[in-house]
N, C-alpha and C positions, 0 to 999 in steps of 0.2 A: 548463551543465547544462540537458536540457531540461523544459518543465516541461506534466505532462500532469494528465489529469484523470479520478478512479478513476467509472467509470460509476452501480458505483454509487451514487454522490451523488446522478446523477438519474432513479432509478428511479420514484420517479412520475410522473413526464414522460415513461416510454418504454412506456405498456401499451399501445398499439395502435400498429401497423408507421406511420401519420401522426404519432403523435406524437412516437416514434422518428426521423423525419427532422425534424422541426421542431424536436427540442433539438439534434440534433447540428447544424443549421444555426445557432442559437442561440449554442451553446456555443462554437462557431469563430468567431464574432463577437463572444465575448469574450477569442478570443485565441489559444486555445488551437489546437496543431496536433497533441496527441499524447493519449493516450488509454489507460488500461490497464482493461483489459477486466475482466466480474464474470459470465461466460457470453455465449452469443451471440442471445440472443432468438430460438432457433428456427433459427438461419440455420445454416452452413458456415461456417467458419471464409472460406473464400475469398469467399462472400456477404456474409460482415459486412466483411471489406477492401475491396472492392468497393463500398460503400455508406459507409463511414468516409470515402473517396478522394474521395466524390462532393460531400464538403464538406472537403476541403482536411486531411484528419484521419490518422493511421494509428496501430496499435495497438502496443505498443514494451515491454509490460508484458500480464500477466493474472493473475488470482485464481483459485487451481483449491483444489479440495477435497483434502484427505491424500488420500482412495480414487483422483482421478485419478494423482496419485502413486506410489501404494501397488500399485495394478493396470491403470491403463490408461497406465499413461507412453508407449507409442508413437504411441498416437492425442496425447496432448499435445505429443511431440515434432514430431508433425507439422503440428497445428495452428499449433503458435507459429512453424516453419519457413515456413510460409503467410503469418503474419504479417510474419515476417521478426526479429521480436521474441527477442531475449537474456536476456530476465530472465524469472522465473513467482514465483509468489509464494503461498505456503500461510496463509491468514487467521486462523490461529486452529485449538484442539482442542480436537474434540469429544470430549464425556463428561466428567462429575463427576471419575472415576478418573483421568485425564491431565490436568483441571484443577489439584488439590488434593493430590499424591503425589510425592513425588522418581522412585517407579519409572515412577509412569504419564508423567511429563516424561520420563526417561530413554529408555520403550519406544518413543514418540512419536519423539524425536527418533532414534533410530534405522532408523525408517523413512522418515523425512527425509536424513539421511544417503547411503541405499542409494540413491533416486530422486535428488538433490545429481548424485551420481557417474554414475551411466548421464547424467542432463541434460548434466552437464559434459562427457563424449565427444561431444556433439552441440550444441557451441558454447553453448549456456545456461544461468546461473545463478539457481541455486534459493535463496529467500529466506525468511526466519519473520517474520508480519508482529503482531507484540503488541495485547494489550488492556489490560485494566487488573489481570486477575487472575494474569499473571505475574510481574506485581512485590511479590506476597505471600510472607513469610519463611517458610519450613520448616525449622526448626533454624537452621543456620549459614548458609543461603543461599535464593536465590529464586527461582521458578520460571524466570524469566531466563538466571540461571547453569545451573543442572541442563541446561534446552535446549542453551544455545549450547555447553556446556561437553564435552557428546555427541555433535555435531553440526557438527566442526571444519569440514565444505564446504559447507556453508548461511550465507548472507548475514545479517544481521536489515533488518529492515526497519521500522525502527523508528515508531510511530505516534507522531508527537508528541505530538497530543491526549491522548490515551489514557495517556500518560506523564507527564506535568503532571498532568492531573485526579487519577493514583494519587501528586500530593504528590511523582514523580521530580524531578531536572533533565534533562531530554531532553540537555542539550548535556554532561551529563557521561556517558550513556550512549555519545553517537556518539563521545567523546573515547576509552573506554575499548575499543569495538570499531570502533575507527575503520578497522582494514585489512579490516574483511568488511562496508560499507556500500556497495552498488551504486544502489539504490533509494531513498528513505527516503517517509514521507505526512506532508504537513502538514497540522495540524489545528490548529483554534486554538480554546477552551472560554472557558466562564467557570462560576462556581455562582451561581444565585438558587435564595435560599430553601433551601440545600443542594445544589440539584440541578445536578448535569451538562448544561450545554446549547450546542451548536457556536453560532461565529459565523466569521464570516471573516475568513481569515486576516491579524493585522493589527490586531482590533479585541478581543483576548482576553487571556487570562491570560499568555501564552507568551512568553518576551524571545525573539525573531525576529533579531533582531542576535547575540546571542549563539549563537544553535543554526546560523543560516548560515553563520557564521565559521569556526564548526567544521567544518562538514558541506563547509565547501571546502578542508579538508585531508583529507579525504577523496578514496576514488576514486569518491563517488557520480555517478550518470551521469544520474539520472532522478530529480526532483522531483516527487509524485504527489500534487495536491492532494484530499481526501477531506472533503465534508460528510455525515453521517449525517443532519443535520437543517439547517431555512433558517428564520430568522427573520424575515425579508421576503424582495423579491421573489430568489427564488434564482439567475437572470439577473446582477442586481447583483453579488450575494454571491459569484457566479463568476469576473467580472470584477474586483472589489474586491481577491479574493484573488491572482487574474493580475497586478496588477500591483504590489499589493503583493511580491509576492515576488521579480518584479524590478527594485522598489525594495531591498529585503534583496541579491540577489546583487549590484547596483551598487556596495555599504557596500564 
């Protein structure tokens, strides 16, 4: 599997086009050779490959919003064609009403669905990537279920973090939709004090042995490591995570 790194993890190390070359120079020094992208800072899809390349990098994965989805899916298929990239990945839905409603997951995931299937005639699979408030019950089931359950050609892509901190077991999730797992994000938490806070991966709440194991009966193809936040220096914590995980896929 290979194992890339969602950008934005280091988005406050990329707000000027210098210090955009000097994490990605950074980043591929701890290892990493793949990359899933969270927009293009401005560039061309062919400008940001081009400049990925130019440190040993390329992008294999991207984060697009439902609306590119929903209404610009040609320009995304062509982007990711650029890339060269197979997977896209939808982050999360917007608004309270597709938060907290069986219709608004249901309406949601049907236009997931629709963009799923035009992606699929042009070689790429469409993914749902979770947070923490799809795993809250409504009646008999939870927001999880309602998506996936509407949404038969959409991948999940499941955030492990994110999935632990809501009290899940990630590794019974990838068990249960183990044949539409392409992607997955590791993330690894802890709580002080109550609160939800990333650390890397490796040093957190999360049995890493047991979610690998699984996730290698799987057809996952892309390991996507994602910090929200760094508790030292974030260099480390990127590195830390890199090779932790292929101490886990060596198990």
């Amino acid at each position: 599997m290979k194992i890339a790194m969602q950008l934005y993890s280091i988005r406050d190390y990329t707000r000027t086009p210098e210090d955009l070359e000097a994490s990605l120079e950074k980043l591929a020094a701890c290892g990493y050779k793949y990359v899933e992208t969270a927009g293009f800072y401005g560039m061309t899809a062919a400008e940001l490959k081009e400049l990925l390349a130019k440190y040993g990098l390329s992008a294999v994965s991207a984060h697009v919003g439902i609306e590119q989805v929903a209404r610009g899916i040609d320009q995304l298929i062509a982007d990711l064609k650029t890339f060269g990239a197979t997977e896209v990945c939808v982050p999360g839905i917007p608004g309270d009403f597709f938060h907290f409603t069986p219709a608004g997951y249901t309406c949601f995931a049907e236009d997931m669905e629709y963009g799923a299937k035009k992606l699929a005639e042009n070689g790429i699979q469409l993914s749902y990537h979770n947070h923490g408030h799809e795993f809250k019950r409504m009646g008999i089931a939870t927001g999880m279920h309602y998506l996936f359950g509407n949404m038969p050609s959409v991948n999940m892509q499941l955030d492990v973090g994110h999935c632990r901190a809501a009290l899940e077991k990630p590794e019974d999730w990838l068990a249960f939709y183990n044949d539409r797992i392409s992607t997955v994000h590791y993330k690894d938490v802890v709580f002080i004090d109550g609160v939800r806070r990333d650390v890397a991966i490796g040093e957190g709440l999360v049995d890493w042995s047991a979610v690998t194991a699984q996730l290698k009966k799987s057809g996952c193809k892309i390991i996507v490591v994602e910090h929200e936040e760094f508790n030292r220096d974030p260099w480390d914590i990127c590195a830390t995570s890199y090779r932790n995980i292929e101490k886990y896929l060596a198990e």
